[in-house]
C-alpha positions in Angstrom: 31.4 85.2 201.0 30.8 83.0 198.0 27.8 80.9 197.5 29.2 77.5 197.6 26.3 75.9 195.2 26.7 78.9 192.5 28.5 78.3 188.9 30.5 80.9 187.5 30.8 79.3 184.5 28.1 81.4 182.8 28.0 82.1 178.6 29.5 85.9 179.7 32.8 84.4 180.8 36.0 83.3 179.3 39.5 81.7 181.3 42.0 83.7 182.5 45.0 83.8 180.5 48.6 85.0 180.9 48.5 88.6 181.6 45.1 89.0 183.7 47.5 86.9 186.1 50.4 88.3 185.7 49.5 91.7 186.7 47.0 90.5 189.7 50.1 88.5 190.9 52.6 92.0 190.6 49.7 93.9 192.5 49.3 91.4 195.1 53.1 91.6 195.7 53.0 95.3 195.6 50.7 95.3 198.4 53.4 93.3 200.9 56.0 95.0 199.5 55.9 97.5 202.7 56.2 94.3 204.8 59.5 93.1 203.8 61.1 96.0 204.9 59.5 95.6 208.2 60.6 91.9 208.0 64.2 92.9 206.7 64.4 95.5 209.7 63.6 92.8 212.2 65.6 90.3 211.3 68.9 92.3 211.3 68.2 92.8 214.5 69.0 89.5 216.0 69.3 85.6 215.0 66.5 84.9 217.2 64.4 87.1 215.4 65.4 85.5 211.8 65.1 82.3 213.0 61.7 83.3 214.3 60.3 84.8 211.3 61.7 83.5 208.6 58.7 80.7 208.0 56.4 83.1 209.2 57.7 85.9 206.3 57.6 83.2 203.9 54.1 82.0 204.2 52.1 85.4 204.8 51.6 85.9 200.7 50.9 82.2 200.7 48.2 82.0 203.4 46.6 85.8 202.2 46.4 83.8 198.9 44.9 80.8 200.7 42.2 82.5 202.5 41.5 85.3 200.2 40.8 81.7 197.2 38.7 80.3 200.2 36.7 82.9 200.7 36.3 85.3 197.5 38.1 83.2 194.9 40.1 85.9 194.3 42.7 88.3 195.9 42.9 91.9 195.6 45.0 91.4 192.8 43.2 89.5 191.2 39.4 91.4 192.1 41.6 94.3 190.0 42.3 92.8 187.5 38.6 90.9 187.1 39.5 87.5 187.5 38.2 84.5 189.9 39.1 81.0 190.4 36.9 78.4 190.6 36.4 74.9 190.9 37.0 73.2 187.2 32.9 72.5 187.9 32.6 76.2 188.2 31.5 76.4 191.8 33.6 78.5 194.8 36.4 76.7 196.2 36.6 74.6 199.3 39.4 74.8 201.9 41.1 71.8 200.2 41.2 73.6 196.7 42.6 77.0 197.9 45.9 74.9 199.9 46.1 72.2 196.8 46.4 75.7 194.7 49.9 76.7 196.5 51.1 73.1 198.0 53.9 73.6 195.8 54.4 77.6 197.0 54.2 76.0 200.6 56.6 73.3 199.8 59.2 75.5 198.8 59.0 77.8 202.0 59.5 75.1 203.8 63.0 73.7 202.2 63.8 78.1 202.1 63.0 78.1 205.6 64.9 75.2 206.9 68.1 76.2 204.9 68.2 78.9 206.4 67.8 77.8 209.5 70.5 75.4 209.3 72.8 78.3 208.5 72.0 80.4 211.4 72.6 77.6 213.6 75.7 76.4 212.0 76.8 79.8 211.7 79.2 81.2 214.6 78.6 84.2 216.4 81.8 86.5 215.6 80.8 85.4 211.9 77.1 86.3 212.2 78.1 89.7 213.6 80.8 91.1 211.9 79.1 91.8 209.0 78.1 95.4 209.4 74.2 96.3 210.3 71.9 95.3 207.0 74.5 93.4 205.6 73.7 90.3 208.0 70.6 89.0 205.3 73.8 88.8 202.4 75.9 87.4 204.7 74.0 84.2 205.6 72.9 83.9 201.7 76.2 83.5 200.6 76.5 80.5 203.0 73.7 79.4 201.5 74.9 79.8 197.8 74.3 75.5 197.6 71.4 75.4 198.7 70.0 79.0 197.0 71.1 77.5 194.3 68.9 74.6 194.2 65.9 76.3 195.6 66.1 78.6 192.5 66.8 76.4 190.2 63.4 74.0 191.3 61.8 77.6 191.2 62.9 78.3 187.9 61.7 74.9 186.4 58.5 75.3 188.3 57.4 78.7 186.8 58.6 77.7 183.5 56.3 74.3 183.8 53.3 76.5 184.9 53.9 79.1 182.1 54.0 76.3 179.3 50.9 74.7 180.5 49.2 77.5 181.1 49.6 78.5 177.5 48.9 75.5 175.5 45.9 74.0 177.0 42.3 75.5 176.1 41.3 76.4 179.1 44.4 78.1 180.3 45.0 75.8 183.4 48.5 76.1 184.9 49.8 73.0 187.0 48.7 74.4 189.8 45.2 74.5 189.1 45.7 70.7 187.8 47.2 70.0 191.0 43.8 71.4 192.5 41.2 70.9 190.2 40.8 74.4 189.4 40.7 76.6 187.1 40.2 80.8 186.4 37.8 82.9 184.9 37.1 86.2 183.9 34.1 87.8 182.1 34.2 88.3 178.3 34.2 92.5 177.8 31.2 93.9 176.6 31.4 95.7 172.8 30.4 98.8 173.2 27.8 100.1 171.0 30.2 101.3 168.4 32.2 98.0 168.5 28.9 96.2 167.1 28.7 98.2 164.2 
């Protein structure tokens, strides 16, 4: 656990920019990869179980990134690929910092989960099952196809809104870390010996 009166913003250290993140944030999502298929599996099994799981699914990368922020500063991911975020004053961050940093993540899995919720309820049974076994997720998602629709398109203009802040401001905030008062870190790479000659 961090110390919660420590700096990290020491002379060694630079912000993290585009592609430190990038690849913490496609390892992070390798690790639950395995998971989806175990979510996908259950909830072909029966409404009740998609109606169930479907918030749950949806916030389990959210709250791993959550806790893992509150209590490292980083995720796995991110310890990989040598980054940490911090408070824009350089100390750890606090509970409210780690939810501020994926309100908008949480936000979304909301309006995702209760469209799909209205679906399945909405949704009769002989049309629910006739699709055959592992077909039932497409099924209810072209029901959806309004509503998908405008979920991905607010996700769309989201990332492209964090990806143009992030790169044109000098310390490589995205709106998220605005949102939270944050930003991230990583240390500068030493030259080697040959490098300094």
């Amino acid at each position: 656990m961090c110390d919660k009166e420590k700096s990290y913003l020491t002379p060694d250290m630079r912000y993290g920019g585009f592609f430190p993140r990038f690849w913490a944030l496609i390892i992070d999502g390798l690790l639950f990869y395995p998971l989806n298929f175990l979510f996908d599996w259950a909830i072909e099994q029966s409404r009740l179980s998609w109606t169930l799981l479907v918030l749950p699914n949806g916030l389990l990368l959210t709250s791993y990134t959550i806790i893992f922020h509150r209590y490292w500063g980083r995720t796995i991911g991110k310890m990989i690929a040598g980054v940490r975020v911090v408070q824009t004053n350089g100390r750890a961050l606090l509970w409210k910092h780690a939810v501020l940093r994926d309100s908008v993540s949480i936000l979304f899995t909301l309006l995702w989960s209760m469209s799909v919720w209205i679906i399945l309820f909405d949704m009769p049974d002989e049309q629910y099952l006739a699709p055959e076994e592992g077909r039932r997720v497409e099924s209810v998602l072209k029901e959806q196809s309004t509503l998908t629709t405008l979920w991905g398109c607010g996700g769309l203009i989201w990332g492209i809104a964090e990806l143009v802040t992030l790169l044109t401001n000098d310390k490589r905030r995205a709106v998220h870390d605005f949102i939270a008062g944050t930003v991230v870190i990583r240390k500068r790479k030493e030259k080697t010996p040959a490098e300094n000659t």
